[in-house]
C-alpha positions, 0 to 999 in steps of 0.5 A: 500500500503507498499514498499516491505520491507511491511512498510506501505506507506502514512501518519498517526498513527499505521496501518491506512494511508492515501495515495493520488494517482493522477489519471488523470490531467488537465481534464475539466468538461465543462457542469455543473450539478452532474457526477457519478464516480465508483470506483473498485480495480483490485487486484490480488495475483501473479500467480493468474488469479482471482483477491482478491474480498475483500482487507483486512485492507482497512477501506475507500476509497475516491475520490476528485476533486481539482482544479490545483494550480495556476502556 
């Protein structure tokens, strides 16, 4: 991810960054055991209806569950 001047958004060293995007808040697992998250991109180029299979420069993805912050 970069702002439109192409500088690259997140933190780290040289061209590899790390970026945190929330994806849903204040979600509640109520029954306890394993769950299965899929992850998949939907990018596109700009007047393009196909989207970009391979996203070039990305090395990893990660996801996470945190628990809130206590307020």
């Amino acid at each position: 991810m970069a702002k439109p001047n192409g500088e690259f958004l997140g933190t780290g060293f040289a061209e590899v960054k790390e970026n945190k995007l929330w994806y849903k808040e204040n979600v509640v697992f109520n029954e306890s055991g394993e769950y299965i998250v899929k992850i998949q991109q939907a990018m596109r180029e700009n007047g393009k209806a196909n989207g970009v299979v391979n996203l070039e420069g990305i090395t990893d993805v990660g996801f996470r569950i945190e628990e809130p912050a206590a307020k």
